[in-house]
C-alpha positions as CSV (number, residue, x, y, z in Angstrom):
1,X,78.4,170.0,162.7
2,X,79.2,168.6,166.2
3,X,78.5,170.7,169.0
4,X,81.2,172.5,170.5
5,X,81.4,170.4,174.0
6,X,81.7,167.4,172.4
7,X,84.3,167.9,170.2
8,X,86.1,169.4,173.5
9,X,85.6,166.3,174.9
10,X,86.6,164.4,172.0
11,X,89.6,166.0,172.3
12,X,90.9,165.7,175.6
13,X,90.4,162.1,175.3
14,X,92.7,162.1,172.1
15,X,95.0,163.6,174.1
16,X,94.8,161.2,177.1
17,X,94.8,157.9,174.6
18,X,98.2,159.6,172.8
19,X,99.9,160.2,175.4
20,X,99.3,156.4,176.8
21,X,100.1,155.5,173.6
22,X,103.9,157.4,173.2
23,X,104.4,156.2,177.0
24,X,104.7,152.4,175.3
25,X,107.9,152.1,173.6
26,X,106.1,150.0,170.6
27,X,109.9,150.0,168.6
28,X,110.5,148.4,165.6
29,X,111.3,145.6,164.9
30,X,111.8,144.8,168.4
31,X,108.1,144.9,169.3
32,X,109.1,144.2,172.8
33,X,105.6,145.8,174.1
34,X,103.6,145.5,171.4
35,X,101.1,143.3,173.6
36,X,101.0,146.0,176.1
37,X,99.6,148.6,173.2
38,X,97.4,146.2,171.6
39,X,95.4,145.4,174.6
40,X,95.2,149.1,175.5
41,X,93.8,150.0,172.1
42,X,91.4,146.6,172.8
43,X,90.2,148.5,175.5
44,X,89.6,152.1,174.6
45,X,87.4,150.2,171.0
46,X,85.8,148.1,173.6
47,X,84.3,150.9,176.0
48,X,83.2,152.9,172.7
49,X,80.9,149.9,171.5
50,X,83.5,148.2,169.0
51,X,83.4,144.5,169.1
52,X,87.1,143.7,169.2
53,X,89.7,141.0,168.5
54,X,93.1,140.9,169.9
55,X,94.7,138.5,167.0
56,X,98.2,137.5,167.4
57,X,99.8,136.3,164.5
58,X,100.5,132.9,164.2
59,X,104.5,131.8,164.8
60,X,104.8,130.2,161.8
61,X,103.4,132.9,159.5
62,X,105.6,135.4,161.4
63,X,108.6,133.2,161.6
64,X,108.8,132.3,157.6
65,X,107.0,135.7,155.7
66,X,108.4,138.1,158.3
67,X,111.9,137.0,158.8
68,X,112.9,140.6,159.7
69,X,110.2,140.9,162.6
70,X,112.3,138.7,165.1
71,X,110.8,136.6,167.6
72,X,109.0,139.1,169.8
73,X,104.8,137.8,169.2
74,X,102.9,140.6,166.7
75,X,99.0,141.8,167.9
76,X,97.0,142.7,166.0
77,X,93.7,145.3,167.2
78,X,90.6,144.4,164.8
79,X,87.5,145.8,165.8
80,X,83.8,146.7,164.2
81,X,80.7,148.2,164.7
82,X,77.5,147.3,163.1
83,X,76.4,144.7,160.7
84,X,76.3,146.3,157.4
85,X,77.6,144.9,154.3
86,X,79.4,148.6,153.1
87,X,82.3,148.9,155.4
88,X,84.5,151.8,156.2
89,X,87.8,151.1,157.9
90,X,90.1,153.0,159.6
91,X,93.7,151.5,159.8
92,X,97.1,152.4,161.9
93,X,100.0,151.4,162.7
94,X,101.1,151.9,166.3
95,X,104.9,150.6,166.0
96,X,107.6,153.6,165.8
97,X,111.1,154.2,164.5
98,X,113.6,154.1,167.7
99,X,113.6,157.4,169.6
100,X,117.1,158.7,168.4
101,X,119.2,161.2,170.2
102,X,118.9,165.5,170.0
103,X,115.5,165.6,172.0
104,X,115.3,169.0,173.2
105,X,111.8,169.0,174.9
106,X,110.9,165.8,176.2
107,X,112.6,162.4,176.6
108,X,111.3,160.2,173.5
109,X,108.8,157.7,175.4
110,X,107.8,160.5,178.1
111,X,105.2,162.7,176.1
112,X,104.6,166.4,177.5
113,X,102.1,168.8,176.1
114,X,104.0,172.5,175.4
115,X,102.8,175.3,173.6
116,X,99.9,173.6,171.9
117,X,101.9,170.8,170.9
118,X,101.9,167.1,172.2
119,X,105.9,166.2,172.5
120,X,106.8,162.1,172.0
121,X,107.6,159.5,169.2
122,X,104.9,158.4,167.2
123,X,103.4,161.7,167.7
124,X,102.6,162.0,164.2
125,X,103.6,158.6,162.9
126,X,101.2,157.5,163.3
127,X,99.9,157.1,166.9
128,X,98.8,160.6,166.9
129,X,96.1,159.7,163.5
130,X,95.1,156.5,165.8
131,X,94.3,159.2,168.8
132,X,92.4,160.9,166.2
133,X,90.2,157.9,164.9
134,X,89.9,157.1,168.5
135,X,88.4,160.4,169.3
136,X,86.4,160.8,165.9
137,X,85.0,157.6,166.9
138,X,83.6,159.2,170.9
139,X,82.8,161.9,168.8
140,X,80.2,160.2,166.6
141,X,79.1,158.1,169.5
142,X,78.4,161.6,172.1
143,X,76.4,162.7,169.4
144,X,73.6,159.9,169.3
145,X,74.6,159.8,165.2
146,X,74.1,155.8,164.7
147,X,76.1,155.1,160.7
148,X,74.2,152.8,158.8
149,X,77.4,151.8,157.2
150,X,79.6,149.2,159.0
151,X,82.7,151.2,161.1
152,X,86.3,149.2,161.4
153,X,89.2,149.8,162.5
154,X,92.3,147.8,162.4
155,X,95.3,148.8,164.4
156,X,98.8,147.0,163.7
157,X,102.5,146.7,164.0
158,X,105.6,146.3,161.8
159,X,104.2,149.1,158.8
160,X,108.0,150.3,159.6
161,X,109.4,147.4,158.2
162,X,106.7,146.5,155.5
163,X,103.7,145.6,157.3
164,X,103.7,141.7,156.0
165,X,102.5,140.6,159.9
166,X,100.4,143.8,160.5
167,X,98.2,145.1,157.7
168,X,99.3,142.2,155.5
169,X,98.4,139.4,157.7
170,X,95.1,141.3,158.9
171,X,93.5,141.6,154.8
172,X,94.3,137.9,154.8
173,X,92.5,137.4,158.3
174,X,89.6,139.6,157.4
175,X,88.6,137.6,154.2
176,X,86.6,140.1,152.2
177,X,88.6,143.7,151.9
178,X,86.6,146.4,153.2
179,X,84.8,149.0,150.7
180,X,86.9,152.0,151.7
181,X,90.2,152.6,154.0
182,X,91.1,155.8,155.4
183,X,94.6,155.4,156.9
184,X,95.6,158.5,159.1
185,X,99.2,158.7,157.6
186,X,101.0,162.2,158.5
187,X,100.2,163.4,155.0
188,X,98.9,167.2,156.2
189,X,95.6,168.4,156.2
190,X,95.7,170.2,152.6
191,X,96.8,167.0,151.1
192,X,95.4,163.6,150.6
193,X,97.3,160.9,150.0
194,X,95.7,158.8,146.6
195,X,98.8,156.0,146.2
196,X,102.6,156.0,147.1
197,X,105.4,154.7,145.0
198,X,106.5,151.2,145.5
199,X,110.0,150.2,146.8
200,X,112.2,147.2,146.0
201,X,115.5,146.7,148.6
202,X,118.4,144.7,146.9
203,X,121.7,143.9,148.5
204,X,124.4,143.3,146.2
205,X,127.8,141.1,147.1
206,X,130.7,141.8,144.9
207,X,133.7,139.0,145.0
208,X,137.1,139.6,145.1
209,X,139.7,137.6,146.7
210,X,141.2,137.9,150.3
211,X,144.8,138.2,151.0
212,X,147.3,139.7,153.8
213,X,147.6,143.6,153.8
214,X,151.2,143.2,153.5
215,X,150.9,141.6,149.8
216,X,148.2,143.4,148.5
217,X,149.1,142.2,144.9
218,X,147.9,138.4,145.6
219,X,144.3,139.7,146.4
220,X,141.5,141.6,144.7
221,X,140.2,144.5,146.9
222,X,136.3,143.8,147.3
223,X,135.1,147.2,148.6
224,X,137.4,148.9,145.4
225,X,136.0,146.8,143.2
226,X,132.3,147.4,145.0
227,X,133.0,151.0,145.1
228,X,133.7,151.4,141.0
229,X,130.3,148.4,140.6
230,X,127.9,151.4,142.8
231,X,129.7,154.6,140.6
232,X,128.5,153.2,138.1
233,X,125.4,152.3,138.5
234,X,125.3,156.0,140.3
235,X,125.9,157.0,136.3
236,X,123.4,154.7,135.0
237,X,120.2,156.0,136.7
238,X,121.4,159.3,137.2
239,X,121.1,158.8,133.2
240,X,117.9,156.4,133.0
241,X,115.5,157.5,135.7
242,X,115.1,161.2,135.1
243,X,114.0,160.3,131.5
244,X,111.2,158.7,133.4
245,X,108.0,160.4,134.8
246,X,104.7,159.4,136.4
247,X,101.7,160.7,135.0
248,X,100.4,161.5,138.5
249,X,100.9,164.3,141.0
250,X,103.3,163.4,143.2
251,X,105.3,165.8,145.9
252,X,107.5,166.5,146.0
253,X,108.0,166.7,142.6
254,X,111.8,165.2,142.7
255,X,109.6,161.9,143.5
256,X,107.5,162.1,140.2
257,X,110.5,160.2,138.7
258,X,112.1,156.8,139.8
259,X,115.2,156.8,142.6
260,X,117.3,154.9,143.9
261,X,119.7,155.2,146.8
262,X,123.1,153.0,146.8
263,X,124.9,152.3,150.3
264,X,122.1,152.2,153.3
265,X,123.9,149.5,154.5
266,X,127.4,148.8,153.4
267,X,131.0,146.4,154.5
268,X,133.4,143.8,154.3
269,X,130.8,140.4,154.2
270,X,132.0,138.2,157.2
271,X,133.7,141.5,158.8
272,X,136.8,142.5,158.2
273,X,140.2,143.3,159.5
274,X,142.8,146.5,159.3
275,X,145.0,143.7,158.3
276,X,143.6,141.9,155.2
277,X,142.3,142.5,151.8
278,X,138.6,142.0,151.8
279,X,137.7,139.3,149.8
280,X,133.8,140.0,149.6
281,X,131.8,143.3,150.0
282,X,128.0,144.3,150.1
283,X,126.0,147.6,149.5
284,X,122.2,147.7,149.3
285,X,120.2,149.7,146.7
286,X,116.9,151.5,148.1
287,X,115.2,151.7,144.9
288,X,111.7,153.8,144.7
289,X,109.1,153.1,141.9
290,X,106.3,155.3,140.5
291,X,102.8,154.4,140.1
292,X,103.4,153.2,136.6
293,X,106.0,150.7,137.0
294,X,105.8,147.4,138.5
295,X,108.6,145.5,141.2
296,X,109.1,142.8,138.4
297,X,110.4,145.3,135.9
298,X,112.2,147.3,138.0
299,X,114.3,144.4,139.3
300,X,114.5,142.8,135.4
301,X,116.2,146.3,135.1
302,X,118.6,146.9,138.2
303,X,119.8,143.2,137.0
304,X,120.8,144.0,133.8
305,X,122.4,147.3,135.3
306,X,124.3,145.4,138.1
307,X,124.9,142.6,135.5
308,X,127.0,146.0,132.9
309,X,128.1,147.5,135.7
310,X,130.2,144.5,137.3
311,X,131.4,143.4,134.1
312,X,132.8,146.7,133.0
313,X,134.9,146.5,136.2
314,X,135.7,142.6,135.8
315,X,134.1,141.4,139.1
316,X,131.3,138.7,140.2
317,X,128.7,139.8,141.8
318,X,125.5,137.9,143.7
319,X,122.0,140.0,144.3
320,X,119.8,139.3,146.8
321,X,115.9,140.8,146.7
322,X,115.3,142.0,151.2
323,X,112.3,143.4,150.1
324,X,109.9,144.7,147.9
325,X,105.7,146.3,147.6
326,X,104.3,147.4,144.8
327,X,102.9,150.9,144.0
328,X,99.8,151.8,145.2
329,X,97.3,154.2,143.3
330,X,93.8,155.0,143.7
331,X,91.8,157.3,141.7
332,X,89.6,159.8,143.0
333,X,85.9,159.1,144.0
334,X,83.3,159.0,146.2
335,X,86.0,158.7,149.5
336,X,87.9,161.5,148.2
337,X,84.7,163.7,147.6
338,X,83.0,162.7,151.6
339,X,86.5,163.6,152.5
340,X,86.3,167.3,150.9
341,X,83.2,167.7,152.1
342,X,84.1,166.4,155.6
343,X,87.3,168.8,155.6
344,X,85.3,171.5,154.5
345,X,82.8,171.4,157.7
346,X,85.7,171.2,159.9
347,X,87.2,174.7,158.1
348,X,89.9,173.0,156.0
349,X,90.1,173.3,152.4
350,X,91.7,170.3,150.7
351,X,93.2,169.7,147.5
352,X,93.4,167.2,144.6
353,X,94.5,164.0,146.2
354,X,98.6,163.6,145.5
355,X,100.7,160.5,145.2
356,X,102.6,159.8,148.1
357,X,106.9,159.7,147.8
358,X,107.5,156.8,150.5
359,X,105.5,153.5,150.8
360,X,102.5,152.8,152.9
361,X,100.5,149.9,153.9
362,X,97.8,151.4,151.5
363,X,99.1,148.9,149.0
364,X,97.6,145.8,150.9
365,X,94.2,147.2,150.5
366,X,94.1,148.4,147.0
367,X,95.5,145.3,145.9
368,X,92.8,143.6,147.5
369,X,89.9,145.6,145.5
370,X,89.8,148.3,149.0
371,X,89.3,152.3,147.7
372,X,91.8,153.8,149.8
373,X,93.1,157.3,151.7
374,X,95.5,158.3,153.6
375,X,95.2,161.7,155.2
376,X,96.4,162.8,158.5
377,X,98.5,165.0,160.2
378,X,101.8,167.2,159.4
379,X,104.8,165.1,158.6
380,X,107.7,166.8,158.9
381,X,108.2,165.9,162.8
382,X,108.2,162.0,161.8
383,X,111.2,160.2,162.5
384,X,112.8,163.5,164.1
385,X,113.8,164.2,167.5
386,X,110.8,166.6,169.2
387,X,108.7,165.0,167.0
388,X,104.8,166.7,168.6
389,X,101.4,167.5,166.8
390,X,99.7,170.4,167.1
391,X,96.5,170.2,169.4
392,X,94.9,172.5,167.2
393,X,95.5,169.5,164.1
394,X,94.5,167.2,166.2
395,X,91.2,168.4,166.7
396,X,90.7,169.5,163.4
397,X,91.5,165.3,162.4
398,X,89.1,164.2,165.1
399,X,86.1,166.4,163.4
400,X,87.4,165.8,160.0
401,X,86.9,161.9,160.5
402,X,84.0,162.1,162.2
403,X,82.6,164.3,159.3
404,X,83.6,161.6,157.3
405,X,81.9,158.7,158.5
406,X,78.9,161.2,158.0
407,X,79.5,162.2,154.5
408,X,80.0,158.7,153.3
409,X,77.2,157.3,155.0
410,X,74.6,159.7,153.6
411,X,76.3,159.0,150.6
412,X,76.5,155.1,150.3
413,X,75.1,153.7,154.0
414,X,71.7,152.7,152.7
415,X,73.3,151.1,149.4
């Protein structure tokens, strides 16, 4: 559809804007240089004819609805094109888990192309989708192809720890939600993201009573009474949950069902000593919901199963709620369909959209009345050490967007 030189040149800009992008160490939740990457994305929106905002979130917004963010300031990149009232917006999220250890190509922050593939964190989660909309967006502007529809894009930080001061704090900001959201997630290029499953984080205290190691008998040993509290409840879903099975697609299929995962974070409350019996100890519980349940009931649920569970073993127990998003689902329509059609063009044949297994800021949106996508890159690189995209995906994303702002607006830009 575009012709060959400019998609070359689309490209090589990707490339250049990615690996600016992975030489900022944008960690979460530190956000120590989170400025640094806003303004450069500021800049690259600005010279392709975006009118951009740099919009920093206010202190008191960040300091009492995103307690787990710190103190470091959050930016926030928020940029359009054109006047229209049907708006299509692109969203990403250019924080990144820490770099980790077992790097075998490249140092984490110091990206290096090999073999086709771009080397660095956040290759493919996600600042390598945000290099694609980047270069999808040069693309369409090369070309001389003016959208009648209204193009967005809104680039933010914290999606790693919920996304309340990035995507969050920018649908409040914006007012009206846009029409559609494509968010460049790493979901692979055969697969369409429609919805994710929600999540709800609990940590859970269980009392027992301190007392010196040497006399044992005069306390009651928190993390054994914890311990029995988590087997059981490991019994009670393992029972429960598997009953239990969305109606949508989701993959892989072990997700189509409700999880939960006991002891992400675990110990003696206060810290504790070789020496003494601990007298209080916490575990959290990572529980996953499908599209067809709701964080209320879920949590009406894990109460009454913590509320069995620490009876049957005789202790007290306090709950605390870290976190929690709802489910997300969209169902197919005219997005998904200027998406085939715009994968198609670019020689990649998609399938029915699927449910996503982890939780995206997609939620945000569709609660706000948005139709929303995510589709983007292969995922199984994110988090990892060596994580790298392919150069060949990458161009295939950069003409698969641009496609898409096409499709959509011969479909609904004169609406």
């Amino acid at each position: 559809m575009f012709e060959r030189g400019l998609v070359e040149d689309a490209l090589n800009y990707s490339i250049g804007v990615l690996s600016k992008l992975i030489s900022i160490p944008t960690v979460s939740p530190a956000g120590e240089h989170y400025e640094e990457a806003a303004e450069l994305l500021a800049r690259e929106l600005d010279s392709l004819g975006f009118n951009v905002e740099v919009i920093r979130v206010p202190g008191d917004y960040q300091a009492t609805r995103c307690p787990e963010a710190g103190g470091n300031p959050r930016f926030i990149v928020f940029a359009r094109l054109g006047d229209s009232g049907r708006r299509l917006h692109f969203n990403g999220h250019y924080d990144v888990v820490p770099g980790g250890s077992g790097w075998t190509v490249t140092e984490p922050f110091k990206p290096v192309v090999r073999d086709g593939r771009l080397y660095g964190r956040g290759a493919v989660d996600m600042k390598g989708g945000i290099a694609a909309t980047l270069g999808a967006f040069k693309l369409i502007r090369s070309s001389g192809y003016r959208p009648r529809l209204a193009l967005e894009a809104g680039f933010v930080p914290d999606e790693e720890i919920g996304g309340r001061c990035g995507t969050g704090y920018l649908v409040e900001y914006m007012g009206r939600a846009p029409d559609y959201v494509l968010i460049p997630e790493p979901s692979g290029l055969r697969t369409p993201w429609h919805g994710h499953r929600g999540l709800l984080w609990v940590s859970v205290k269980v009392k027992g009573l301190s007392a010196h190691a040497s006399t044992p008998w005069l306390g009651r040993n928190a993390f054994l009474l914890a311990s029995q509290v988590a087997l059981e409840l490991q019994r009670m879903m393992s029972s429960v949950y598997p009953a239990r099975r969305s109606k949508y697609r989701v993959e892989p299929v072990e997700a189509s069902m409700p999880t939960a995962m006991i002891g992400g974070v675990a110990g003696v409350v206060g810290g504790g000593k070789t020496n003494q019996v601990p007298g209080e100890f916490m575990f959290t519980i990572d529980r996953r919901l499908i599209p067809e349940e709701s964080v209320a009931g879920a949590l009406e649920e894990l109460r009454a199963m913590i509320a069995w569970a620490t009876h049957l073993v005789g202790a007290d127990y306090e709950l605390k709620v870290d976190y929690s998003a709802e489910p997300a689902i969209n169902e197919p329509g005219e997005l998904y369909e200027a998406l085939r059609e715009a994968a198609e063009q670019a020689g990649v044949m998609i399938g029915e959209p699927v449910v996503c297994p982890g939780g995206l800021d997609m939620w945000y949106y569709t609660k706000a009345g948005s139709k929303a996508l995510a589709y983007g890159p292969e995922y199984r690189t994110a988090h990892a050490p060596d994580e790298r995209i392919s150069l060949e995906e990458l161009e295939k994303l950069i003409q698969v967007y641009a496609n898409l702002i096409v499709a959509l607006d011969r479909r609904i830009g004169g609406r």
